[in-house]
N, C-alpha and C positions, 0 to 999 in steps of 0.2 A: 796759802791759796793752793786750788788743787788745779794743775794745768793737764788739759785733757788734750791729746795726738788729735792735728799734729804739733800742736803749740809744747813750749819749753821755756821755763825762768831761763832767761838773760844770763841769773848768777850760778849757772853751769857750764858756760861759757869761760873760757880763758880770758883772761880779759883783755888780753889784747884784740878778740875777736871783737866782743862787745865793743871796744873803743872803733876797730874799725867799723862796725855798723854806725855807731854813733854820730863819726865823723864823717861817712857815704852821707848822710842826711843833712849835714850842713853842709855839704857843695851839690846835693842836688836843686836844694828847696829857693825859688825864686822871688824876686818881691811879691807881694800881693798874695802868695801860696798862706794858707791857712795856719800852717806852720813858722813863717816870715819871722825871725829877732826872736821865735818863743822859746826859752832854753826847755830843753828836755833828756830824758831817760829812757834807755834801754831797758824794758822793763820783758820782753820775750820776743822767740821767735817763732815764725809759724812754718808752715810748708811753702818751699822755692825761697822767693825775695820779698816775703811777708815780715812786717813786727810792728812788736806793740811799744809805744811809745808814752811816759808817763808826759803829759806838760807839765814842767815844772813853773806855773802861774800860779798857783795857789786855788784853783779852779775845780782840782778835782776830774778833768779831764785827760783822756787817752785819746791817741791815736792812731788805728791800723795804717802803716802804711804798707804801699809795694817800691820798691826800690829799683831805681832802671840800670845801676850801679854804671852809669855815663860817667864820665873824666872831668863834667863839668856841670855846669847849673842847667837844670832843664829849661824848658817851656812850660807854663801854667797849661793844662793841668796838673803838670806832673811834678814832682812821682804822687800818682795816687795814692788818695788818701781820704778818710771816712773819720769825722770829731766824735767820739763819743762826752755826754756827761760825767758817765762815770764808769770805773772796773765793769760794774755789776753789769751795766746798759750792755757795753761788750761783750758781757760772758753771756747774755741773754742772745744776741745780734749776729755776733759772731763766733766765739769758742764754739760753744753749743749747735748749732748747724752744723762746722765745718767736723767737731767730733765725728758727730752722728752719721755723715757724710762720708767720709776718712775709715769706719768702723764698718759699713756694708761694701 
């Protein structure tokens, strides 16, 4: 896949980094959050306290979230966060805007 600024594959990341994004997202994400018990993957990162999240359900869905990187479990909303279908939905939704965006 071709990841377009200001997005970045996860697997350029140290992985310690990746682990620690990984593990920000399981002590923010609260009951009821869209995210709640779904195990997932670090799949990129975007611009600030953006990334993109595989769900590992068998679904075929991603996740952009934003990270508030708090010391503890948020409040619903947060940490924001947008379900897509699939990669492609994303790359249409999101990568693609924020390039173009990012670029001028």
């Amino acid at each position: 896949m071709e990841w377009l600024e200001p997005w970045f594959p996860a697997s350029t990341l140290p992985e310690s980094v990746a682990l620690t994004w990984a593990n920000q997202l399981a002590v923010e994400v609260p009951p009821g959050h869209a995210l709640y018990g779904v195990p997932t993957k670090l799949l990129a990162r975007g611009n600030g306290d953006d990334a993109l999240y595989q769900l590992l359900d068998g679904s075929g869905r991603v996740a952009n979230v934003h990270l508030t990187w708090s010391k503890s479990q948020e409040r619903l909303p947060w940490p924001g966060t947008d379900v897509y279908k699939s990669i492609q939905e994303w790359i249409s939704k999101v990568m693609l805007p924020e390039h173009e965006e990012w670029s001028s």
